[in-house]
N, C-alpha and C positions, 0 to 999 in steps of 0.2 A: 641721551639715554631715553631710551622706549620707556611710559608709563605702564604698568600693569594695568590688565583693562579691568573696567567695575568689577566684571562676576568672578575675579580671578579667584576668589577665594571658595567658590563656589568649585570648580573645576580639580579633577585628581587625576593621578597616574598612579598604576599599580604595576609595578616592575618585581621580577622574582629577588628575592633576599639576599642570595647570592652574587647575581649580577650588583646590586648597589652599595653591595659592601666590598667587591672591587674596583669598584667605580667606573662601572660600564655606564656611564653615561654619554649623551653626544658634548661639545663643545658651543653649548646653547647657554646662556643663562636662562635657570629654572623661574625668575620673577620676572623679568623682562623679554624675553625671546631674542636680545642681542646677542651677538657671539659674544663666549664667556672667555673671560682672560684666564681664569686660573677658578679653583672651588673650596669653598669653606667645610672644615669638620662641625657636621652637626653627630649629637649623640641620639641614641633612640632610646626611648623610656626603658627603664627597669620595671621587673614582673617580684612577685612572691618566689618565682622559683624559676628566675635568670636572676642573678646578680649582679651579672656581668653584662653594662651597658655597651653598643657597639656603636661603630663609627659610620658615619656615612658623608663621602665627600658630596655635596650637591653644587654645583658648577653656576658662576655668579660673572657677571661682567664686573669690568672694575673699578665702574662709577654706583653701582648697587652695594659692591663691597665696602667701598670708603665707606657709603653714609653707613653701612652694617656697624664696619669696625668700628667707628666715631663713636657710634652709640653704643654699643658694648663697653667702650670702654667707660661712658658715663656711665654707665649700670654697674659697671663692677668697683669701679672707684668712689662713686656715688653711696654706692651700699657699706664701703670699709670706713668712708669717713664719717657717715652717719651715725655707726655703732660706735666709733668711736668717741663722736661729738654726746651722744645719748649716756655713755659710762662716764665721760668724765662731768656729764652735767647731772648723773647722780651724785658724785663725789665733792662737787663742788655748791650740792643744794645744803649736805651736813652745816657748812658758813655761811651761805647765804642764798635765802630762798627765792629771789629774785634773780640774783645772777645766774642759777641754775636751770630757773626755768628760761630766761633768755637763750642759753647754748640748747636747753632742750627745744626750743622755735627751730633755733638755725638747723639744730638736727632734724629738726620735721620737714623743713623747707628742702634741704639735701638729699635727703628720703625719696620726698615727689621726683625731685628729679632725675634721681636712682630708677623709680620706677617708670617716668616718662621712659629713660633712654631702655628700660626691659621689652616695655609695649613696643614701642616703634622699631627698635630690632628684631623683636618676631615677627612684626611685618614686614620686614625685609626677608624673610626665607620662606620657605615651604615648610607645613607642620607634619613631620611625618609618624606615620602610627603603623606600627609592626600586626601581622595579621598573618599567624602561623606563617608561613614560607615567604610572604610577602608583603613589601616594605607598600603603601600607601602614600604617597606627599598631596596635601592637601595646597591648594591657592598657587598652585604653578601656571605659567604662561601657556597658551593655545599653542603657541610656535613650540615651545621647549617639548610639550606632548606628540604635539607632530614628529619632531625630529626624532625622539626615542622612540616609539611606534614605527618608523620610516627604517628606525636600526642604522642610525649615524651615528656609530659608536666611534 
């Protein structure tokens, strides 16, 4: 797997709104410039007055994906077991305020890691920002812009 290069996050593509919410993209991955195996549903932010967030598939090789998923999934499993370790270490301080503060550590510890696997999964995709008719993705690859500018759809 290709590293993204330093400035990658510096670097953007501005594709029409249209096009990238049918997924007119080339078969590049957007973070590395390897050809992409298959692409991930990223959503795009909600407005005051959209409510309705939309979808956009952004195209990933499938050694960028794994580490994606991996982390994702520590971020979402991370965060449910945290809330839960945190409720029950209110419930368990009413008897004993040692042992509650103890499960509340482990929940804080579970937390970071929640949040580790949040950060390092947004670094794995493009951040994209809606801009009237046009989708913006921030931190994509040199290649990945070449190709959809070249229109290897």
């Amino acid at each position: 797997m290709t590293e993204p290069e330093a400035p990658a996050e510096e670097l953007e593509l501005r594709v029409p709104l249209q096009d990238a919410r049918a997924g007119r993209f080339p078969p590049v991955c957007a973070m590395t410039g390897d050809p992409a195996d298959g692409a991930i549903p990223l959503k795009l932010e909600r407005s005051a007055t959209k409510w309705k967030a939309h979808t956009v598939r952004v195209p990933l090789s499938e050694a960028v994906f794994k580490k994606w998923s991996r982390r994702r999934s520590i971020h979402i499993k991370g965060r449910a077991v945290a809330a839960v370790l945190a409720s029950v270490a209110i419930v368990i301080c009413f008897r004993n305020a040692t042992l509650g503060l103890s499960v509340l550590a482990v929940a804080a510890a579970v937390h970071l890691a929640d949040l580790w696997g949040e950060r390092t999964s947004g670094a794995l995709q493009p951040t994209l920002v809606r801009e009237r008719d046009e989708l913006v993705l921030h931190g994509v690859h040199p290649d990945f812009i070449a190709a959809v500018e070249a229109g290897d759809r």
